[in-house]
N, C-alpha and C positions, 0 to 999 in steps of 0.2 A: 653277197647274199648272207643274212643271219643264219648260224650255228643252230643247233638244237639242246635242252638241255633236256636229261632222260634221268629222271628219280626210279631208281633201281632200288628193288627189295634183295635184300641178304639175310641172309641165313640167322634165325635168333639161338642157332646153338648146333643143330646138324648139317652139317659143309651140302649133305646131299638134297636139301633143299633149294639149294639154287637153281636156278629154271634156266634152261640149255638157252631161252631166249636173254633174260640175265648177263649169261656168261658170251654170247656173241655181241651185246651190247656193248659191256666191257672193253672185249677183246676189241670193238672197233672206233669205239670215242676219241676224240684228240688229248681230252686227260680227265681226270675223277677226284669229283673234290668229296674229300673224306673225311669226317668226323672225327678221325684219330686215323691217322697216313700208316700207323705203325700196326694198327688193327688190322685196317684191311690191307696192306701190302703180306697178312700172313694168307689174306684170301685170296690176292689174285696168284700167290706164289703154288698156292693149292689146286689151282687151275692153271699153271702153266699161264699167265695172263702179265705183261711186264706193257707198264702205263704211266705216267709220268701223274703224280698228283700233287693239288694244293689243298691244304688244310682250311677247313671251316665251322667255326663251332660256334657256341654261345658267345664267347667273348672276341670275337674278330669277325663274327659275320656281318657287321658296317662296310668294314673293307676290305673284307675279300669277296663279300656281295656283290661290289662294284665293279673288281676284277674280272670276275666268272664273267659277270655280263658282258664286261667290255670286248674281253675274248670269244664270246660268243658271237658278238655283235658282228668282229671282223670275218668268222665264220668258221669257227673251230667248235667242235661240239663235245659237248660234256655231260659229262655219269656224274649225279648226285646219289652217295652214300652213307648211309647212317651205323655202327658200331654193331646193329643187331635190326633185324625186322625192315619195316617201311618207312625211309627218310619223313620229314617232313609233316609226322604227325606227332605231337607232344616233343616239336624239334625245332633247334634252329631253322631246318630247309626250308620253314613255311614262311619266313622273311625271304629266301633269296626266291621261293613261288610269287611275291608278291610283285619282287623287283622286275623281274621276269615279266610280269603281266603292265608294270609301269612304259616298259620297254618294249613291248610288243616280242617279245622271245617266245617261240613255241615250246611246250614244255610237252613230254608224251611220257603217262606210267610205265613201266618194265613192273606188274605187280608181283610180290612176294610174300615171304610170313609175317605174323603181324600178332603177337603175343596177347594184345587184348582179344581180338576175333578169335582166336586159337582158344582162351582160356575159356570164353565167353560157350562156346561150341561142348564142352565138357562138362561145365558149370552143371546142369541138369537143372538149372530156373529157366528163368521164360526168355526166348532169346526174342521173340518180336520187336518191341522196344527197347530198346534201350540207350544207357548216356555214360559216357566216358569222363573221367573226374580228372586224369592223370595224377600227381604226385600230391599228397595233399599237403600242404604249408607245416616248416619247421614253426614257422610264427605262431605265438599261441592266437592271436585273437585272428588271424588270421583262417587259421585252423579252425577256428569255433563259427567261426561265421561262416566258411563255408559247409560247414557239417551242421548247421542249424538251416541253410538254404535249401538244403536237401532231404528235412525230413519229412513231409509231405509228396517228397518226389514217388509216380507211380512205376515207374521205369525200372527197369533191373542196372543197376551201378557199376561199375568197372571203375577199379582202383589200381593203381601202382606202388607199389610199395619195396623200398629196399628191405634185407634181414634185420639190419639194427634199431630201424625206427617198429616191425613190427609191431612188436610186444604193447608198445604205449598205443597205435593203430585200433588192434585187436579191443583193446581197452576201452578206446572213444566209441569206436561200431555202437557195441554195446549200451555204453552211456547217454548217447544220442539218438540211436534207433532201438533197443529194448531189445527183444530177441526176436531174431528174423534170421531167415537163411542166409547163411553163408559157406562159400565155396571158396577156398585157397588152392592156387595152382602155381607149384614152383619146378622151377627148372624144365621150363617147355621145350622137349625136341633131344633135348637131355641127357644121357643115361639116368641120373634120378629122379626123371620129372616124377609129378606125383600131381593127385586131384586129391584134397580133403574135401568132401562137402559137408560142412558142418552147419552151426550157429552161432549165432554171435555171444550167447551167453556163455556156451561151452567153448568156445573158443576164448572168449579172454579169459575164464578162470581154469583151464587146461592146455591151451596152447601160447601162451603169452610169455614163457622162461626164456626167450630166447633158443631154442633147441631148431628151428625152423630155419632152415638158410637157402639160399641160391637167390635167382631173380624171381618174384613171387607177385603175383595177379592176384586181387583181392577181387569178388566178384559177389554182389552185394541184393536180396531179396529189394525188392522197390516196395512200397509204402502200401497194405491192404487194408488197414484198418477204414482211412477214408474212403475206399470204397464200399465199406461194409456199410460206414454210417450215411454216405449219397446214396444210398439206395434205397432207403428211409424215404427220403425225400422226393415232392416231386416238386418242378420250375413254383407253383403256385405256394406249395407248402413254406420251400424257402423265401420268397416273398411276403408271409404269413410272420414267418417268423425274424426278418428286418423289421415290420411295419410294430411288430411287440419289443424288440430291441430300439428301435427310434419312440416309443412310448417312454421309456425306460429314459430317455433324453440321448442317445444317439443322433448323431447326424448322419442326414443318408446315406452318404456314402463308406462309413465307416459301421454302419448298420448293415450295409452291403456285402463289405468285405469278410465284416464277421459270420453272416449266413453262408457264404459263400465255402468258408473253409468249414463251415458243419457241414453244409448239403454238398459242398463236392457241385455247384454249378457254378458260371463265371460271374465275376463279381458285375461286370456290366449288363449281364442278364439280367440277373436281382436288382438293380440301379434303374435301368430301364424302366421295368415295372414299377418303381413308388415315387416316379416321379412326372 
């Protein structure tokens, strides 16, 4: 009979967040594949918790994805854990979820902290929507293109950001979205956590020195302008205003597209109608 394997949340910084369900998972799994073995061997030692693990990260989760499974397969069950928060989101673990699902392995949450929710719950912007970015690219154009895909987005943002890339971070916000709310939230769970809700203008020409450290949540106003200006509009009007852009010699559907991002409807709504 197949094993189990149980993505367990840990603590992103206070040991006393671990959840007594958590810590009885641990305590009863065949072993715990760990993110860094030497991290959390300070965790189970803090609960009294002695488990035999195997190492899984970025760079070896090909095979030891294979492993975990195989051992599960025979029927040995295992605790997937992550360095800080909820394995398997902005992580390796979401390859060994996937293997797991190739393989018919039942997989069951153990839920815990989770640094974007956490931050996102403080923030004081709109928490209904919203879209998780994770870490954004050392690469420059890579960078650019993602921070240009998103300036339209209506949604409230959620960013990861270590202390030394801040500074140039803080910087782009600004350059790419203009001034808009923003909220920095470092060292969650802490002794020095902290919530700034600030902007993004004031923030990169006053918080940008580098003076800003710990593990830090960039938590980001979503795009209102094109709501201001879709609301101008109605289905007929942007319609009105393709049928004056394809005069201009557009073609339809790039007549479409272009209403579309003035009036804030879909560009195959617009399409529909002029054709």
């Amino acid at each position: 009979m197949y094993g189990t394997l149980y993505v367990v949340g840990t603590p992103i910084g206070n040991l006393s967040d671990l959840s007594p369900r958590a810590v009885e998972t641990l305590s009863t799994v065949d072993f715990i594949a760990a993110e860094d073995t030497r991290v959390t061997l300070k965790l189970l030692n803090h609960f009294g918790i002695k488990k035999p693990m195997i190492s899984y990260f970025e760079h070896n989760k090909r095979e030891r994805g294979e492993i975990i499974c195989g051992r599960i397969i025979q029927g040995e069950s295992c605790a997937i854990v992550t360095d800080a928060g909820m394995p398997c989101i902005s992580d390796p673990g979401e390859d060994l979820i996937k293997l797991c699902e190739e393989k018919n392995i039942k997989t069951i949450v153990v839920p815990g902290p989770s640094a974007l929710i956490s931050a996102l719950a403080v923030s004081g912007l709109e928490t209904g929507r919203f879209t998780f970015e994770g870490f954004l690219s050392v690469n420059k154009k890579s960078r650019k293109d993602h921070l240009n895909s998103l300036k339209k987005e209506k949604r409230t943002m959620i960013f990861y950001e270590a202390p030394h890339k801040l500074p140039a971070t803080l910087k782009d916000l600004y350059e790419f979205f203009g001034e808009r709310k923003l909220t920095i939230v470092r060292e969650i769970t802490k002794i020095h956590e902290e919530t700034i809700r600030t902007n993004t203008k004031y923030a990169a020409e006053n918080l940008s020195d580098g003076s800003i450290k710990g593990e830090i949540v960039l938590i980001l106003e979503g795009d209102k302008t094109s709501e201001q200006e879709g609301s101008e509009y109605t289905l007929d009007t942007a319609v009105e205003l393709a049928k004056k852009l394809m005069e201009k010699g557009q073609k339809p559907s790039d007549a479409a597209k272009e209403a579309a991002s003035i009036s804030g409807f879909k560009k195959n709504e617009i399409y529909r109608n002029l054709v």
